[in-house]
Every structure is written in C-alpha cells, then in structure tokens.
C-alpha positions in Angstrom: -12.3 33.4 0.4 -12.4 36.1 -2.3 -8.8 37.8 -3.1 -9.3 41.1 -1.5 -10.2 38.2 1.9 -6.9 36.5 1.4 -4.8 39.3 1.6 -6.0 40.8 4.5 -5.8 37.7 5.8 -2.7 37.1 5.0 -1.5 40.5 6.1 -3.2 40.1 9.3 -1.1 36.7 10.6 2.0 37.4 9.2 2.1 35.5 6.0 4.1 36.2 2.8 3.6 33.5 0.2 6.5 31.7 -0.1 7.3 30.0 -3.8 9.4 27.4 -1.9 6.4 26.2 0.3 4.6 26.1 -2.7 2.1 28.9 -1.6 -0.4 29.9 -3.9 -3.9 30.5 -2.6 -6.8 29.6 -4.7 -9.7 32.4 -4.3 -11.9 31.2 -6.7 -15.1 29.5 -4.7 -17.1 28.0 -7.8 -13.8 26.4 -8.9 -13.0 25.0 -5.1 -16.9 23.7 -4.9 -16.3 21.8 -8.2 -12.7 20.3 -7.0 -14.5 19.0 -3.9 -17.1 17.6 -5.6 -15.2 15.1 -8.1 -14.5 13.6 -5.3 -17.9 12.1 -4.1 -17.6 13.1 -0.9 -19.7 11.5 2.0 -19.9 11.2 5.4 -18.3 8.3 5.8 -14.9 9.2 4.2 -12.0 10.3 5.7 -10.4 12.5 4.0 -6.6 13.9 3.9 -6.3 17.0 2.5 -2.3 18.3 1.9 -1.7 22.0 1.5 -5.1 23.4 2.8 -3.4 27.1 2.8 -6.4 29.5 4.4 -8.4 26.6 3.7 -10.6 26.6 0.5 -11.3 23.2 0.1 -11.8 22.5 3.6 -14.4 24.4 4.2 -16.7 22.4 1.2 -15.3 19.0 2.9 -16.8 19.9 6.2 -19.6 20.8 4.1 -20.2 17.2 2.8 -19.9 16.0 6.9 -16.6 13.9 6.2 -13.5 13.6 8.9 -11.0 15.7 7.7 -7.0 15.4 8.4 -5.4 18.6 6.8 -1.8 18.6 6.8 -0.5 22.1 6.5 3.2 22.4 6.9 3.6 26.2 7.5 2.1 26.7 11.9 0.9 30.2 11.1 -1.3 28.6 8.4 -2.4 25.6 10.5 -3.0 28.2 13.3 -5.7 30.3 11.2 -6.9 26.6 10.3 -7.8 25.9 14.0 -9.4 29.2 14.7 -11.6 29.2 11.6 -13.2 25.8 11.4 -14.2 25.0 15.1 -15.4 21.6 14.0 -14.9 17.8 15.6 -14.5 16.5 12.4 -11.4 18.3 11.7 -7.8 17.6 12.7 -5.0 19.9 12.0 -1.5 18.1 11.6 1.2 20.7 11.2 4.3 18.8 9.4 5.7 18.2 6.2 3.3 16.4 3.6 6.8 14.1 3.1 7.1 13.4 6.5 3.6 11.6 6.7 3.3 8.4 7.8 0.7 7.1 5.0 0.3 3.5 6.8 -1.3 5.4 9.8 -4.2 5.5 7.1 -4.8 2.0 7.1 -7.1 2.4 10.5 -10.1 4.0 8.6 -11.8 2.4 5.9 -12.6 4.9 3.4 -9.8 7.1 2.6 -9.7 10.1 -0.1 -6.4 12.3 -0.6 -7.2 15.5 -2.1 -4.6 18.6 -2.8 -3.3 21.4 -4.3 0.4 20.2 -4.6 3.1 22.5 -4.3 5.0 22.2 -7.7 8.5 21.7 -6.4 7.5 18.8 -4.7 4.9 17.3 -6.4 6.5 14.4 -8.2 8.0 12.8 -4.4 4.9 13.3 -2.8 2.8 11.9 -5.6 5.0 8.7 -5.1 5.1 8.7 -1.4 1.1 8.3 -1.3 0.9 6.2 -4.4 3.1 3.9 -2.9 1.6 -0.1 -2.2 0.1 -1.3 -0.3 -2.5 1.8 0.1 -5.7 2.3 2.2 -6.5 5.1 -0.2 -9.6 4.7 -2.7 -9.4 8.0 -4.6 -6.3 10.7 -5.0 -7.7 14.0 -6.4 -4.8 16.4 -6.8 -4.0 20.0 -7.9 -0.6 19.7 -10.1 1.0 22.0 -12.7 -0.4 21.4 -16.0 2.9 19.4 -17.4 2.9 17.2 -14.4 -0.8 16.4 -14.9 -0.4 16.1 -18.8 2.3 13.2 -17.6 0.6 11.2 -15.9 -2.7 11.4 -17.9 -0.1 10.6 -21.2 -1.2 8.2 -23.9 1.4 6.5 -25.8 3.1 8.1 -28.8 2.8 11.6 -27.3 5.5 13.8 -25.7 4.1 13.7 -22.2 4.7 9.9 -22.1 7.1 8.8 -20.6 8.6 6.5 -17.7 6.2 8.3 -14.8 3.4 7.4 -16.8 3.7 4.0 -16.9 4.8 3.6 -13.2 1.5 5.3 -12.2 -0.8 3.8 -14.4 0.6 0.3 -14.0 -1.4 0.2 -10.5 -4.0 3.3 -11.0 -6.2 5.1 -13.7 -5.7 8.3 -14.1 -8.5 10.9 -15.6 -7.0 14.5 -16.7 -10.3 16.7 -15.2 -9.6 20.2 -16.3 -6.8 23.2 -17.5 -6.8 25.9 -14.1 -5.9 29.1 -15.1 -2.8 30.8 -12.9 -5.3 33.8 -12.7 -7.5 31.9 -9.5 -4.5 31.6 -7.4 -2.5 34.6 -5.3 0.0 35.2 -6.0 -0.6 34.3 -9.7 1.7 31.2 -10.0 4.1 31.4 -13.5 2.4 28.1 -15.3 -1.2 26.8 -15.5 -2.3 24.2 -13.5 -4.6 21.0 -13.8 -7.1 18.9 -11.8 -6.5 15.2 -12.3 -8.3 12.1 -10.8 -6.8 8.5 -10.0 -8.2 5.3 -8.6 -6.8 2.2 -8.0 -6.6 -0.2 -10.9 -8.2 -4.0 -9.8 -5.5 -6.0 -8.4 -6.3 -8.5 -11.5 -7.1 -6.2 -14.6 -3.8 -6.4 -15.9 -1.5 -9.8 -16.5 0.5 -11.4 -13.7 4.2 -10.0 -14.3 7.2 -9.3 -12.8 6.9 -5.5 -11.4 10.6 -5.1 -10.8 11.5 -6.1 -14.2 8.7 -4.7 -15.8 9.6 -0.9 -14.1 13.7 -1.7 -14.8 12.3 -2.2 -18.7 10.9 1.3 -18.5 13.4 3.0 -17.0 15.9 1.7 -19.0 13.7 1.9 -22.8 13.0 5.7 -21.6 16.6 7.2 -20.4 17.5 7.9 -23.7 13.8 8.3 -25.1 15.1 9.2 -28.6 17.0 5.6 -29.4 15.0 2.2 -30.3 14.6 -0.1 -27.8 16.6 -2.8 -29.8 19.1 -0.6 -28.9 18.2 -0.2 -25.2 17.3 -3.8 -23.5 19.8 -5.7 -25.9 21.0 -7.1 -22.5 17.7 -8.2 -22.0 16.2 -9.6 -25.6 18.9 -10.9 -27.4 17.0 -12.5 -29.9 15.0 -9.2 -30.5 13.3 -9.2 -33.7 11.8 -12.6 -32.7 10.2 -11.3 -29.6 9.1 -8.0 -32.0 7.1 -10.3 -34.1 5.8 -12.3 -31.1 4.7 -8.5 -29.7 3.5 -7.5 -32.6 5.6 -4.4 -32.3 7.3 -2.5 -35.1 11.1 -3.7 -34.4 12.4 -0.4 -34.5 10.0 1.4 -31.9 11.1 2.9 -29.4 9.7 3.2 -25.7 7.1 6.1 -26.1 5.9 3.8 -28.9 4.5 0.6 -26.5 1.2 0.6 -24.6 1.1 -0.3 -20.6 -0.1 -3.8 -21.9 2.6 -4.2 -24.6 5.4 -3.3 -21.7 4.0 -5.7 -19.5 4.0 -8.7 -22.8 7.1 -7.7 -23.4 8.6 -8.3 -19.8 6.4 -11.8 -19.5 8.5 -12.7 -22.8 11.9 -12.3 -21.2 10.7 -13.7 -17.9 7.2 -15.6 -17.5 5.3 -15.2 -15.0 4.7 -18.2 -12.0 1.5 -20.6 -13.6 -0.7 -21.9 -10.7 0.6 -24.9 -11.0 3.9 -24.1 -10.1 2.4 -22.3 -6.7 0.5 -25.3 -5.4 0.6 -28.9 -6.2 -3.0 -30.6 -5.7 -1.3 -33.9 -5.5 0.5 -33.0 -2.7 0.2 -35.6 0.2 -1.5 -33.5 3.8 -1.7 -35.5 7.2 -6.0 -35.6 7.4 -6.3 -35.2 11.8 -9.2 -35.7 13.8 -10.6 -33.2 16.2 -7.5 -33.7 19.0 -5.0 -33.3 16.6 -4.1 -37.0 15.9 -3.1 -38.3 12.3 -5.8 -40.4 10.8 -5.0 -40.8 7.2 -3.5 -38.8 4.3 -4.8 -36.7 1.4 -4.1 -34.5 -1.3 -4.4 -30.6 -1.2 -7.2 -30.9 -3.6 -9.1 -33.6 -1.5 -8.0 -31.6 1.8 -9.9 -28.3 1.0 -12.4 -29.6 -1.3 -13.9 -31.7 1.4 -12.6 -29.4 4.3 -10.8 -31.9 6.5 -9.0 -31.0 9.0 -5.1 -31.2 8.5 -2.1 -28.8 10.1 -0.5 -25.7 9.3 1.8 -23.1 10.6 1.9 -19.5 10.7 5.1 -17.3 11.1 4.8 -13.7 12.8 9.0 -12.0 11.1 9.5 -8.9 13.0 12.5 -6.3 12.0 14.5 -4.9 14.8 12.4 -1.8 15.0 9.4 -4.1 16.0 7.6 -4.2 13.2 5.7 -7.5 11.2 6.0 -8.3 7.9 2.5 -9.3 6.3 2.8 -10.7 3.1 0.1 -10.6 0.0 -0.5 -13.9 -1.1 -0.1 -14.4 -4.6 -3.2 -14.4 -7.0 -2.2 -18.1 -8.2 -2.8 -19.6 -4.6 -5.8 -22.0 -4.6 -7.1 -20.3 -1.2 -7.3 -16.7 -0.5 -5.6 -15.1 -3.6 -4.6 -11.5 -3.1 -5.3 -11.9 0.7 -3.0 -10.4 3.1 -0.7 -12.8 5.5 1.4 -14.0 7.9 5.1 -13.3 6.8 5.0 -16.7 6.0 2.6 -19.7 6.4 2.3 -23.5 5.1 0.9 -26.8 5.3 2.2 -29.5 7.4 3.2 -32.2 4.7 3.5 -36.1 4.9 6.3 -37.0 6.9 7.1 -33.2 8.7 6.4 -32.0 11.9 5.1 -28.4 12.9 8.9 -27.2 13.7 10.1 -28.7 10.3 7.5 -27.3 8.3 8.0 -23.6 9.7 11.7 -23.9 9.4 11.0 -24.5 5.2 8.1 -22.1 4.9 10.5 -19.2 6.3 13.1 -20.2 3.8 11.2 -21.0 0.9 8.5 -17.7 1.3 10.9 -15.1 2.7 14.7 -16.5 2.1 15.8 -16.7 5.7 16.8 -19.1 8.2 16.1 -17.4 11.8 15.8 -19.2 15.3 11.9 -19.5 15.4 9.9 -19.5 19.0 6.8 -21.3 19.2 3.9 -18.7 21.3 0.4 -20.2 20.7 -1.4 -22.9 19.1 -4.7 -22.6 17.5 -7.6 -25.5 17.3 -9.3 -26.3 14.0 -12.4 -24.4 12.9 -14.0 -22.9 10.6 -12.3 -19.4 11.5 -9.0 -21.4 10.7 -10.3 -22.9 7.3 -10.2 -26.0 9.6 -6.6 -26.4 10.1 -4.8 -27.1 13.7 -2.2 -24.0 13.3 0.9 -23.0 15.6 2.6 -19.8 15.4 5.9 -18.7 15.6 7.8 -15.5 16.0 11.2 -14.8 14.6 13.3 -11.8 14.2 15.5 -10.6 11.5 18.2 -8.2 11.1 18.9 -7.9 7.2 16.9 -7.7 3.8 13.9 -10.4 3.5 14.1 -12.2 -0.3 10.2 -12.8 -0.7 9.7 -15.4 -3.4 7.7 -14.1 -6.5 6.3 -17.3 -6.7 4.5 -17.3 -3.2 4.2 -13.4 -2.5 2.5 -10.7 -4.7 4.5 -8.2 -2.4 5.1 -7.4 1.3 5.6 -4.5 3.8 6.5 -4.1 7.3 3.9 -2.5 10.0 4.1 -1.6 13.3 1.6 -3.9 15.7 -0.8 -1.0 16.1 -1.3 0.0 12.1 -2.1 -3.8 11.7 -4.9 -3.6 14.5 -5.9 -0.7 12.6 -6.1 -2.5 9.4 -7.8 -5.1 10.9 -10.3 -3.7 12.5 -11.2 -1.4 9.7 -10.8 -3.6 6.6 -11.2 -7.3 7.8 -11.9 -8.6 4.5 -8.6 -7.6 3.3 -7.2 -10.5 5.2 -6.5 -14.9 4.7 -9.0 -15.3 7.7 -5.9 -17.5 9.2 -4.2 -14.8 9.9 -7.0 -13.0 11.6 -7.5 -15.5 13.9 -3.7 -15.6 14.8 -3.4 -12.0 15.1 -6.3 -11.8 17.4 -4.6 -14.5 19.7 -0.8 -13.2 19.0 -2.3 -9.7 20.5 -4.3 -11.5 23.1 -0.7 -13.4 24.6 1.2 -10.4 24.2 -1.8 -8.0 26.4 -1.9 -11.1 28.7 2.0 -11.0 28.5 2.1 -7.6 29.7 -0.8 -7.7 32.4 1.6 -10.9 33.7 4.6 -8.7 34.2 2.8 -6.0 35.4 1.0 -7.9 38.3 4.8 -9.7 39.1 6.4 -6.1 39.0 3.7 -4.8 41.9 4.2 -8.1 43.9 7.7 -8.0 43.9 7.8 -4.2 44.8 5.0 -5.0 47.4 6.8 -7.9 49.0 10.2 -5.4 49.0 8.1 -2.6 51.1 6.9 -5.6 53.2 10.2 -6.6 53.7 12.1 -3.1 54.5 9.1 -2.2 56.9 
C-alpha cells in the first residue's frame, strides 16, 4: 500500500497506530518486495509471518504460492487481513506473537519466520522462536537498527556483547540492510534493519557444555568494562595458565574473545564427554536368535558391526500435563548421533533382564527412579536396527536431570506435535524410536476404540436391562 492507502485505511476500520503494539506500517512496496525475497520463498514453505499490520509482506508471500500463518495481535488488523487476501493458503491467527506455541511448527517441514518486530518486544520474542529444538530453517526479521547491530556484532566492538553470543552460538546471522524510519507511518523515532539467520550445523562448533558456556558469558559481560580474570575467578583459578593455553591476552576482557575462544575456554574448565566415555565397545550384549532366546554373547562393536540381533529397551517419561520427553542423542553415540529419542533407551547387558535394564537407563539418562509399566514389545528387524525392544511408560512429577554424557538436550511434547514431527521430518529421528512411536500410538488408538466399544455395550446391556 502507498501512504496516502494506509491512512485511509486506517481511518476507515478504526485504527490509531499504537507505539505500544509496536505499530508502524511500512508503505514502501520496492522495499517490502526485496524483504520477501531474501527469503527464497517457494511453494513449499510455510511461512509465519508476526506483525503483518495491513499486510505488506503478505501480499508478496502469497505471491511466491507459500502457506502463510500471520499472526496479528491487534482483531481489527487481522479483520482487514481476512477480507483483503481471500486466499486458501492463508491463515489468520489473532493472538499475541508471545503467546505462540512455536512446537505447533514442528508438523510442516519447511518453516520460514519472517517480521517486522515491534521494538518493545523484540528481544523476548527473538528468544521465544530461537529457542531449541526448532522446526524453523530461516528467521528473517525487521528489528531496530541497535538490536540488529547486536546480534550481527563482531568481537571487539560496542555492539558485542552477551546477546551476541547466545544467538550466534546456535545460528548465523547476516546484517542485510539500514531502513530508513521515513518508509514506515507513523515515522518510528530510530532506523531500523533487515537481518538474516539460519541455523548453525549441529556439529560446526566443538562439543561443550552450553550451560556453562552461556553462565561464562553472562557472567564475563555483566560488568563489560572489568577483565575477566577479574570476573570467572571462581571458575579459573589458575588463570594466567589457562590464558596461555587460550592464547588470549590475560587481561582481556569479554568483548575481547571470539564465539570459538568462549567455547575453548569453557572446555578448559570443564571437558567435554570423549566417545569413549559414552559407549564402551567392549561391552558384553546377549546375541538372541529370531524368538528371542540367548545364544551367545558379544561386544557392542561385534553387535552392530555384524548386526546381530541382541535386546533393548525404550522408555516413553510423560510429565503430568501429558506430555513425552524425547531426548537428542548425543553426537558421541556410535549409532544415530544427534537423532532424536525415546526419553531414555539402552541395551540389554550380560547378566540383566529387560525390567533391570530400563530401571538403570531411567536413572543413568534422565536421573529418576519412577514405577515403570511395560505396554508393548517389539520383534527384531531391520526397522529396529535388529534389536528385540520393550517399551515402557513412566510418569514424573518434578525436574528431569538429563545426563550430558548421554543427551545433547531434551524437551517435552504433547503426543500430537510428535505425530506432527514425525510425519513431517522422519529423518530427524533414531529409527527405534519410530517404530515404537508408531506401535505406542497404535495401543493407545486401539486402547481407546477398546473402551469405547465396552462403554456402548455396557450402556446397551443397561437399556436392555431397564426395558
């Protein structure tokens, strides 16, 4: 729309820009075209757009034939939305951005967040959707100029600082272009800037611990001006040592160190988990033949390098809202590194039974000793990397201690999201777990059609009886 548009139509439903929504409407076409187009745009991305306004990147992300989910907090706004685009392929959620469920997301395969943020809020929602794990593949946001300079921020500047490194520790960020205030109406009191992030590969930086590594940061950057020898004192004793070893002046301070020289320096005060220390190839597995029966013993290494068929367990934790935990398997396993999980899963091992081994699984992996419930077994196959599997179901009612050493990190999803997931993203998953969420879902429909059928006989045989 050009300005002379946007205030009539602004006039005609009611609107007065608010500054506390954040509402500033960008009338500058060429500029909207080009926004829309950093993002590649095709037909088969979905795409969530926050703070459409009147609209004026929506209408070019039609144009490109992509499913659009705008989320447009103000109803008058998402009222003019509905009328003006009439199209299938968009859907209209009226809420607050910060209210968004952003695991919903995980259902579609290709998703791209795009935005003109509203200032006020822009630092909470820019965490909210960069939060892990994501089902989002590209973020392309509107920002004031100083939040953008931040996170685009090199190291030794004034715009780097503890934001910078907690974004770019898990995404790259490209500063685009400077907006003027004068394309917006009302004219906003600061410039603004187009930035661009993508996830970083799960394995282009070292393996380290993130909570220690972003405790560092905050720390070495609350009182920016002082050396760090100063700062993590509590945490490097023996700091002029672990300078050298660094190769760091000893009286820098935080602005001073690289992503990659934060991350050596939290590895130096607490090394990461070696492979070796995650699996153990000599460990002894009962080899079974194809009912189940125990016909020998091997190691881990002989196990899966000659795909035998041996026993394992998987572990379904559910909170008391309902929801699973899936955990993301280290990148130092042997099978399926980075795959997501059961909340916890192991090998049977000489001399343990299934029971035994899911009892020590839950404790080691997640910390927690709950009553566990067997609810299906599985057969060996090659859908089960040829292991004889029972599940189990547990349900917890405090925190969950996931062990660094087993677990790159974890969430909890409702049953539905991880359907979604699944469906959409398969390869995203230990195929294990596939196989025993497909027959999980299966006993609980079956479950369900079970009660259902009992309910209608009972109430049948009750009418029957009355009559």
């Amino acid at each position: 729309m050009k300005l002379s548009e946007i205030r009539a139509t602004l006039k005609e439903i009611g609107v007065s820009p608010a500054k506390a929504l954040g509402q500033n409407f960008l009338h500058d076409q060429n500029l909207a075209r080009w926004i829309v187009d950093q993002a590649q745009i095709s037909s088969e991305d979905y795409v969530v757009e926050i703070g459409p306004g009147l609209g004026a990147l929506t209408r070019f992300l039609l144009e490109k034939r992509a499913h659009v989910l705008a989320i447009e907090k103000d109803p008058r706004l998402a009222n003019f939305l509905r009328s003006r685009f009439g199209y299938e392929r968009l859907e209209i959620l009226n809420t607050d951005a910060l209210q968004f469920d952003p695991r919903v997301l995980f259902a579609h395969r290709c998703v791209k967040l795009i935005g003109n943020l509203p200032y006020n809020i822009s630092s909470p929602l820019l965490l909210k959707f960069l939060e892990l794990p994501t089902p989002i593949s590209l973020w392309l946001f509107t920002l004031q100029k100083e939040m953008a300079m931040r996170l685009s921020a090199s190291p030794c500047t004034h715009d780097y600082g503890a934001l910078t490194l907690r974004v770019q520790l898990r995404h790259r960020v490209k500063y685009l272009r400077s907006v003027p205030a004068t394309v917006f109406f009302p004219r906003p009191d600061v410039d603004s800037a187009v930035v661009r992030l993508v996830p970083r590969d799960p394995l282009e930086l070292p393996q380290h611990d993130d909570e220690l590594l972003l405790k560092l940061i905050r720390i070495g950057f609350s009182q920016r001006r002082k050396q760090l020898r100063k700062m993590l004192g509590e945490y490097a004793r023996h700091w002029n040592t672990l300078a050298s070893c660094l190769d760091i002046d000893p009286n820098a301070r935080a602005e001073e160190l690289s992503l990659l020289q934060w991350i050596a320096l939290a590895n130096c005060i607490a090394p990461p988990p070696s492979q070796d220390v995650c699996s153990a190839p000599d460990e002894p597995f009962p080899v079974v033949d194809e009912n189940d029966r125990i016909r020998g013993y091997a190691s881990r290494a002989e196990v899966h390098g000659n795909n035998l068929r041996h026993r394992a367990v998987h572990i379904l934790i559910f909170n008391q809202a309902g929801q699973v935990y899936l955990q993301q398997r280290s990148r130092s396993k042997d099978r399926h590194p980075l795959k997501w999980d059961s909340s916890a899963a192991g090998h049977v091992t000489a001399g343990e039974n299934y029971d035994k081994t899911a009892r020590r699984e839950l404790k080691e992996e997640l910390g927690v000793d709950v009553p566990l419930e067997r609810i299906f077994r599985l057969t060996a196959s090659s859908r089960t990397d040829n292991e004889f599997i029972w599940a189990y179901r547990g349900v917890v009612s405090g925190n969950l201690a996931p062990n660094k050493y087993e677990i790159e990190r974890g969430v909890f999803l409702t049953p539905p999201m991880i359907d979604g997931w699944t469906s959409a993203r398969p390869d995203d998953f230990a195929p294990g777990f596939l196989e025993c969420w497909k027959a999980y879902r299966w006993e609980m429909h079956s479950g369900r059609e079970q009660s259902i059928r009992l309910e209608a006989f009972s109430a049948a045989n009750g009418a029957a009886s009355t009559a």
